[in-house]
Every structure is written in structure tokens, then in C-alpha cells.
C-alpha positions in Angstrom: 0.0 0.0 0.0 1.9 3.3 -1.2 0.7 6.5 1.3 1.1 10.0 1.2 0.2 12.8 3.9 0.2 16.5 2.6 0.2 18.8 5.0 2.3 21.9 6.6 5.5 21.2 8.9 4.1 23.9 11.6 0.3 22.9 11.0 -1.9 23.7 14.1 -2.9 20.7 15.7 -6.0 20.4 14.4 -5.2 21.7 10.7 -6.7 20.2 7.5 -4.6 17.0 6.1 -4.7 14.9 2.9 -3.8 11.2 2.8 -3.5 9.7 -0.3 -3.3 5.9 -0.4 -3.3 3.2 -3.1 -5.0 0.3 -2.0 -6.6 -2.6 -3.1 -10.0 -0.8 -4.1 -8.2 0.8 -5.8 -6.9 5.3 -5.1 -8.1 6.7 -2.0 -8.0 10.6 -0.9 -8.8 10.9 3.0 -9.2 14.0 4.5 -9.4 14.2 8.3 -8.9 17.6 10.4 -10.9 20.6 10.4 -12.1 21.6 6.8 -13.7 24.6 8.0 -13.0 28.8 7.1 -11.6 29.7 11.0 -9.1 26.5 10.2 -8.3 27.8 6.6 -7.7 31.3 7.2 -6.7 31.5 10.8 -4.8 28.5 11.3 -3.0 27.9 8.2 -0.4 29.4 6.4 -0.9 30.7 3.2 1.6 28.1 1.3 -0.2 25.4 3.7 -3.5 26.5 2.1 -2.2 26.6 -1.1 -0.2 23.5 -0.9 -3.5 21.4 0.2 -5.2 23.3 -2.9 -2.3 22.2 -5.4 -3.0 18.7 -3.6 -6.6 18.1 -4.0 -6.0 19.4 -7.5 -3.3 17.1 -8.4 -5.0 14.3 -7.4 -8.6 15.1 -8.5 -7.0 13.8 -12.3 -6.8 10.5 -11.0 -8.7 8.0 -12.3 -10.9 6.1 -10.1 -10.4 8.0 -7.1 -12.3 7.6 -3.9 -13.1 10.8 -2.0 -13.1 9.4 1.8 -14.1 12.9 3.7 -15.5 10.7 6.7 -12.4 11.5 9.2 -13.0 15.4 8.9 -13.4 16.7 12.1 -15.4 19.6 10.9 -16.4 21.0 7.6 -18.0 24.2 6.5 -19.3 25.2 3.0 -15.6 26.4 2.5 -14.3 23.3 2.6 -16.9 21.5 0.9 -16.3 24.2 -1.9 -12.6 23.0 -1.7 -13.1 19.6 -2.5 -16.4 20.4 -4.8 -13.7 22.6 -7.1 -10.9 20.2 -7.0 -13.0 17.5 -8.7 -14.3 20.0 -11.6 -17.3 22.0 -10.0 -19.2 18.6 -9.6 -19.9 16.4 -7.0 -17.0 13.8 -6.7 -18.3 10.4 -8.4 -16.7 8.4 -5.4 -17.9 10.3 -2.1 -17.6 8.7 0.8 -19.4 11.7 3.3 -20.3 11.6 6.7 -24.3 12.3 7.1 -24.1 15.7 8.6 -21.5 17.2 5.6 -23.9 16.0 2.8 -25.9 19.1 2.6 -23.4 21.1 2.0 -22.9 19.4 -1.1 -26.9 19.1 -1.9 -26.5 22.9 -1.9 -23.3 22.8 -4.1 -25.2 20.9 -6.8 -28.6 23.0 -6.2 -26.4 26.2 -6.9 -24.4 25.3 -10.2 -27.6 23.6 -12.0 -28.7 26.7 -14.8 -32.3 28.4 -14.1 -35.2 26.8 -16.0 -35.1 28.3 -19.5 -38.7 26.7 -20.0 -40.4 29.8 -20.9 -44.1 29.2 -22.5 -44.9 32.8 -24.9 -48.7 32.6 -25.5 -50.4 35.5 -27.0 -51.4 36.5 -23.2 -47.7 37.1 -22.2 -47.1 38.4 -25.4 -49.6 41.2 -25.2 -48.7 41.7 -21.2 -45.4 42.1 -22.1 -46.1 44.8 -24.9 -49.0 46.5 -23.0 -46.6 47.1 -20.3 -43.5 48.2 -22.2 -46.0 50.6 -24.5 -47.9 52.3 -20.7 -44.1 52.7 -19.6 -43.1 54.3 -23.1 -46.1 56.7 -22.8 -45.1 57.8 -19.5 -42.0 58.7 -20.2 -43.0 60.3 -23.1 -45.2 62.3 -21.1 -42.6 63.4 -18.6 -40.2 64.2 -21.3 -43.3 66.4 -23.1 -43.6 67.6 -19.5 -40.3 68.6 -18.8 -39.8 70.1 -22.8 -42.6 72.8 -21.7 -41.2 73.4 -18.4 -37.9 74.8 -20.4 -40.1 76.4 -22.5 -41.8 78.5 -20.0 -38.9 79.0 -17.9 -36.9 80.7 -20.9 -39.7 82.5 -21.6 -40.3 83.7 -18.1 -36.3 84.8 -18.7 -35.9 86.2 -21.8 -39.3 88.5 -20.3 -37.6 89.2 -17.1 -33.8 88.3 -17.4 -32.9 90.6 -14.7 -35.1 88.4 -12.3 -33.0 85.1 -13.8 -30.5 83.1 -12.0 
């Protein structure tokens, strides 16, 4: 069985850590520590962080890999976004989760599926749709005609009185 750990020399004790294994079933990526944003940005260096990010990346192209994310302390939406962008924006095909992190992924896939582009035009929406845009062209035409004879009263008024002007 041929094992790797990533993670920093002077990691807190409780800092995020990678441990890539080959085993029988094949390649296994375990995570264990606390995957969480106080962790990430408090707790970890900045070359930690982006050593672990080089990590999951690097591995994330290997084929038949098993995510094993059941040893994780704690997990926040930051570090599920970690792992959810390390295996290409998806949901890793080989999750192994522990039940309390799985929403965090439900709301990863939730947020990356496009909006329903089913839009039904019937003649109803069709003549909403132009009824409205025509009321709001008349009103604005109206408060440019409006404003138009405002200026021309108000130069009037001046070129009557243009000692009283501005």
C-alpha cells in the first residue's frame, strides 16, 4: 500500500490534512482535520493553504479516485467548496461523506444547475409584455413632453424678465 500525507511542517494541531493511499479498491483521498474557514484562514499558512489546494488538485485527475471525507473533524461550506472545485465544479463520483456534511454538497449541486429556460410565450404574455413596455413608453414620453414645456416656460419667463433670472 503506497501512502502520502500532505500537509504543513508547523500545522496547528487540528489543521486540515490529505492522505492519499493506493490500495486494493483501488486510489483513496482521505481527508481528516478541520475543513472549516476559522481553520483555513486563521490556522494555516498561506503556502499550507495553497499546498493542500495544489493537492486536492493534483490528485482530483486521478482516475478512479475515492473521496473518503468521513475523518473530517469539521467541515463548513468552504471546505466542501474545496473539495467540490478540486473534482471540476461537480460532485466527486466516489464520495464517501459523513451524514451531517452531505448538505453542504446538496447545496453545491442546487447552486451550479442553470435556471429553467422553459419559458411558455402565449399570446397573453405576449400582449402583457407589450402593453406594459407601451404604458411605460407613454409615461415617459409624457414626462419628457412635461419637462420640454417646463424649459419652455422658464426661458420664456427669462428672456421677459432676465434681470429676475438666475
Amino acid at each position: 500500500m503506497n501512502t502520502s500525507n500532505i500537509a504543513s511542517d508547523h500545522a496547528a494541531p487540528h489543521a486540515p490534512v490529505l492522505t492519499f493511499s493506493r490500495a486494493g479498491a483501488g486510489p483513496v483521498l482521505a481527508a481528516s482535520g478541520r475543513w472549516n474557514v476559522h481553520t483555513m484562514s486563521h490556522d494555516l499558512a498561506p503556502m499550507a493553504l495553497r499546498a493542500l489546494r495544489s493537492a486536492l488538485a493534483e490528485h482530483a485527475r486521478t482516475p478512479n479516485l475515492t473521496w473518503d471525507l468521513r475523518a473530517d473533524e469539521t467541515m463548513d461550506h468552504v471546505g466542501a467548496l474545496m473539495f467540490w472545485r478540486a473534482a471540476g465544479g461537480k460532485r466527486p463520483e466516489k464520495l464517501l461523506l459523513a451524514a451531517e456534511h452531505e448538505a453542504f454538497f446538496a447545496n453545491l449541486a442546487k447552486s451550479e444547475m442553470p435556471p429553467d429556460r422553459s419559458i411558455v410565450i402565449t399570446v397573453r404574455t405576449l400582449f402583457e409584455a407589450v402593453g406594459t413596455r407601451a404604458f411605460a413608453f407613454a409615461d415617459h414620453l409624457a414626462g419628457f413632453v412635461r419637462l420640454l414645456g417646463q424649459i419652455v416656460l422658464d426661458v420664456g419667463r427669462f428672456a421677459r424678465a432676465p434681470h429676475a433670472g438666475p
